[in-house]
C-alpha positions as a printed Julia matrix, in Angstrom:
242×3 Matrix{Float64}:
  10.94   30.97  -19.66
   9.54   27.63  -19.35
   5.68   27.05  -18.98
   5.23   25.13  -15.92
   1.58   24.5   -16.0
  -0.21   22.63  -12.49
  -0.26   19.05  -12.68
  -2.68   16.28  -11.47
  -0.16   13.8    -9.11
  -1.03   11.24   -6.43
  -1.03   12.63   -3.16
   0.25   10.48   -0.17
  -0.73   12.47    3.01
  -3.52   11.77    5.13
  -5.51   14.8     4.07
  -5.24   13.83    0.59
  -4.62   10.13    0.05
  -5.67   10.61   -3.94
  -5.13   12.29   -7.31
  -4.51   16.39   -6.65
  -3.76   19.13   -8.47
   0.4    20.21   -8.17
   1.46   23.84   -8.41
   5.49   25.01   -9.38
   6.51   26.63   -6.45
  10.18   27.45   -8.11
  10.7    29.78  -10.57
  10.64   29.03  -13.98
  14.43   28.81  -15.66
  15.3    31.05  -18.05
  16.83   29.12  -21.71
  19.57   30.15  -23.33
  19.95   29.71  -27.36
  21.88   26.09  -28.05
  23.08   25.73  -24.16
  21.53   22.98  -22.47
  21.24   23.68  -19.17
  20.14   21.53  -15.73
  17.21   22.5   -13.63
  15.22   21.71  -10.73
  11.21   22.2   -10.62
   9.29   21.37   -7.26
   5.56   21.07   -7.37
   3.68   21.18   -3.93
  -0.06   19.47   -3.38
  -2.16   22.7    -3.53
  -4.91   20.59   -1.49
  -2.48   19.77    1.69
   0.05   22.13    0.91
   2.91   19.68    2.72
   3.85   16.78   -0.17
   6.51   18.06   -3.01
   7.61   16.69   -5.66
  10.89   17.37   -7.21
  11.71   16.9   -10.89
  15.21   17.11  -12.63
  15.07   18.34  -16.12
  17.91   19.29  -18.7
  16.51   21.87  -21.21
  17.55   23.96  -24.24
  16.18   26.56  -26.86
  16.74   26.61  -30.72
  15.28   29.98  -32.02
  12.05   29.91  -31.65
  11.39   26.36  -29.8
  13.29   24.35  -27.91
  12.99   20.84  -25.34
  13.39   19.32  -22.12
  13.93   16.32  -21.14
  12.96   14.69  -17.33
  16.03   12.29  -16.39
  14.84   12.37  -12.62
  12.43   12.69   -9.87
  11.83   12.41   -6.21
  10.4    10.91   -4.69
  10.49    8.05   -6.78
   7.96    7.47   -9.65
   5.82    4.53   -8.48
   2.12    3.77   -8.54
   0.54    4.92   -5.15
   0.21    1.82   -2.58
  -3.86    2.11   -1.26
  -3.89    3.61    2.03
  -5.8     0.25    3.7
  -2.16   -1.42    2.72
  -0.47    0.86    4.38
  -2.33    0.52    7.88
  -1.7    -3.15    7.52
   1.81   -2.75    6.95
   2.33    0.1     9.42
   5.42    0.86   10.26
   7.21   -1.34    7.1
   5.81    1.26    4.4
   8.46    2.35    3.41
  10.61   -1.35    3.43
   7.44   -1.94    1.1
   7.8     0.68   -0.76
  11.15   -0.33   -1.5
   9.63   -3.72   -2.95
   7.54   -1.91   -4.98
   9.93   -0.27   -6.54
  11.86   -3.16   -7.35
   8.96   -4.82   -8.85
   8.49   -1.69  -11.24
  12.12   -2.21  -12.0
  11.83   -6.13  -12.8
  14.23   -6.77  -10.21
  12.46  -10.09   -9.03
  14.95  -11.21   -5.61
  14.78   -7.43   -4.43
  11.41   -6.95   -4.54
  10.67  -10.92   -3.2
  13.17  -10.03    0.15
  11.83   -6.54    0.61
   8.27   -8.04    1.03
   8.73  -11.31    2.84
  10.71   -9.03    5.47
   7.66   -6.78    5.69
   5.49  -10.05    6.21
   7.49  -11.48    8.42
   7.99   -8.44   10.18
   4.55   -7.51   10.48
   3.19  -11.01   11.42
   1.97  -10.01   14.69
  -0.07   -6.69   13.21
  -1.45   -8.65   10.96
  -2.84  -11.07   13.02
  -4.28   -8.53   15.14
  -6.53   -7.13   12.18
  -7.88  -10.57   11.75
  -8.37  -11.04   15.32
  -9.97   -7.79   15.52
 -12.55   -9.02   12.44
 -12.93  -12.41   14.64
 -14.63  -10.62   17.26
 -16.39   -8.36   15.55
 -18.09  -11.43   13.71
 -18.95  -12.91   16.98
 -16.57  -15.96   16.2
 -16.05  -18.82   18.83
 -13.7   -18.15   21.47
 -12.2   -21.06   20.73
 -11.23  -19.68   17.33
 -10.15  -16.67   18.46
  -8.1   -18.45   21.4
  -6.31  -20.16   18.25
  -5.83  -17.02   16.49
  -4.0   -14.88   19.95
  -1.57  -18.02   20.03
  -0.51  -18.01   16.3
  -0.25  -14.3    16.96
   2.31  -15.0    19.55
   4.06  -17.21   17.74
   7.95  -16.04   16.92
   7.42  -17.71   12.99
   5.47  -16.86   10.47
   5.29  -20.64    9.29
   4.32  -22.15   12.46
   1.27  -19.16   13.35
  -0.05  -20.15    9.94
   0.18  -23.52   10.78
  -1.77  -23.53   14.1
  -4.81  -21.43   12.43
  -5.71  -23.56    8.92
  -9.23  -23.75    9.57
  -9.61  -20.53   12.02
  -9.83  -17.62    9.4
 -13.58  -16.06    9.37
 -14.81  -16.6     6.14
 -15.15  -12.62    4.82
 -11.14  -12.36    4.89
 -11.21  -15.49    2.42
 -10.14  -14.61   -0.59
 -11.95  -16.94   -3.88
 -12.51  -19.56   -1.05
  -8.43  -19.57    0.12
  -7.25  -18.86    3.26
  -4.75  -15.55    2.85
  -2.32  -16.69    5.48
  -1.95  -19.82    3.74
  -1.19  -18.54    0.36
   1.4   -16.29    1.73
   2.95  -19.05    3.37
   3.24  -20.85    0.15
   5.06  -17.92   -1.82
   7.6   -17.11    0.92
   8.53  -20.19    2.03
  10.06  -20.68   -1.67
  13.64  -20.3    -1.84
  15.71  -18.31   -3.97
  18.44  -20.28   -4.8
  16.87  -22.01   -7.4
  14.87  -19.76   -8.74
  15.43  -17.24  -11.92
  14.98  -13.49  -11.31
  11.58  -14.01  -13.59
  10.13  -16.41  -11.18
  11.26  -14.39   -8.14
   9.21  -11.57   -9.63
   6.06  -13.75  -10.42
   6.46  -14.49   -6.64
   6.45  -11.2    -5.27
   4.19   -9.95   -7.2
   1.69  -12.82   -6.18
   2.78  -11.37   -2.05
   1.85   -8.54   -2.9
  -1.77   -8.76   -4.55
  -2.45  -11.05   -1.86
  -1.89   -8.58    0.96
  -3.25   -6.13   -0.47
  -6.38   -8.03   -1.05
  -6.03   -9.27    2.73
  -6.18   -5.56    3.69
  -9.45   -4.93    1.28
 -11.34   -8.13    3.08
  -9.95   -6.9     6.4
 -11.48   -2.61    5.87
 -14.56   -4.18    4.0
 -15.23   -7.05    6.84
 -15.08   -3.96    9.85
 -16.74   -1.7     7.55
 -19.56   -3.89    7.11
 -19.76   -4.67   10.77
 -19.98   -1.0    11.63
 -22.73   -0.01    9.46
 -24.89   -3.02   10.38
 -24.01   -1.54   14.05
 -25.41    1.44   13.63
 -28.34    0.45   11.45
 -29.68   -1.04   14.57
 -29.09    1.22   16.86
 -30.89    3.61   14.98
 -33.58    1.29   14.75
 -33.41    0.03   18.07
 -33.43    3.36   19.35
 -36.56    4.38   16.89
 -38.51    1.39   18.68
 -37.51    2.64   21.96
 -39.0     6.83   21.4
 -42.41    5.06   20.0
 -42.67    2.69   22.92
 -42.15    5.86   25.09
């Protein structure tokens, strides 16, 4: 029989959303002397007890040994995407996903489409996370006038256009307004560009939104613990005045 010991995997679901321990959940094949032979193992998240994962192995025995070799798995291998990219990408995860796995591959164009469609796609939910950290950092209504329009905008290039100077400074990222700099790497065009430089590019999209999506959890976060710091303090002065 082979040993099919648990396994520490990233775990995708909600409950989880980090590193658990796996458990086989199929039965362990059985090897026969100098016949290769082609098996399935599945491994489900002991923690959640909903996300598999499914490898495809080709094993053998000699005597008293023997090997296997993994020539598959699904889903995908892929490093996990954090979960505060995922809410910012919503309904495009997997379309990102897709990119990511391109990038893994070296497949620069793929991986540069799949994630200026997920921009572009996702322009408006974007720009309601930003508007949403606007408010909540009591910026001028002015600002956040500017902001609702680009929002509305049908392009990408001309919302980014109309809010250059209208970005609250937390979602800034090394002094550079996010919007901007992913303006700049997908308004390149492929034509003239080699699969290495198309990978440079999307790789660039991608660290960017994803550190977009850090300032954007980290800017509300913020926000709400400074709310309820004085509340509780407001609320201490309010029983002692009583």
């Amino acid at each position: 029989m082979v040993h099919t010991p648990e396994i520490q995997l990233h775990c995708p679901d909600d409950a989880c959303n980090g590193t658990r321990f796996f458990r086989c959940i199929s039965e362990g094949p059985t090897l026969r002397a100098r016949v290769p032979s082609f098996e399935y193992l599945t491994y489900r998240c002991s923690n959640c007890q909903r996300k598999e994962k499914t490898f495809s192995l080709t094993v053998a025995r000699d005597k008293e040994s023997g090997f296997a070799i993994k020539f598959g798995e699904f889903p995908p291998f892929g490093p996990p995407t954090p979960p505060r990219l995922v809410k910012l990408i919503g309904p495009d995860r997997e379309l990102f996903l897709k990119g990511r796995r391109c990038e893994n591959q070296g497949l620069g164009i793929g991986a540069f489409v799949y994630y200026r469609r997920v921009v572009e796609h996702q322009k408006a939910r974007i720009f309601d996370e930003i508007i949403k950290v606007a408010r909540r950092l009591n910026a001028p209504e002015q600002t956040i006038g500017e902001l609702e329009a680009a929002r509305n905008e049908t392009q990408f290039s001309k919302g980014v256009s109309m809010v250059k100077e209208g970005i609250p400074q937390a979602l800034l990222i090394n002094g550079h307004n996010p919007l901007l700099l992913l303006h700049r790497a997908l308004s390149e065009g492929l034509h003239d560009r080699s699969d290495e430089e198309c990978l440079e590019l999307a790789t660039s999209v991608r660290v960017v939104l994803d550190e977009l999506a850090e300032h954007l959890a980290q800017a509300l976060k913020d926000e709400a613990q400074l709310d309820h710091a004085l509340k509780t303090l407001l609320s201490t002065k309010d029983k002692k005045e009583s």
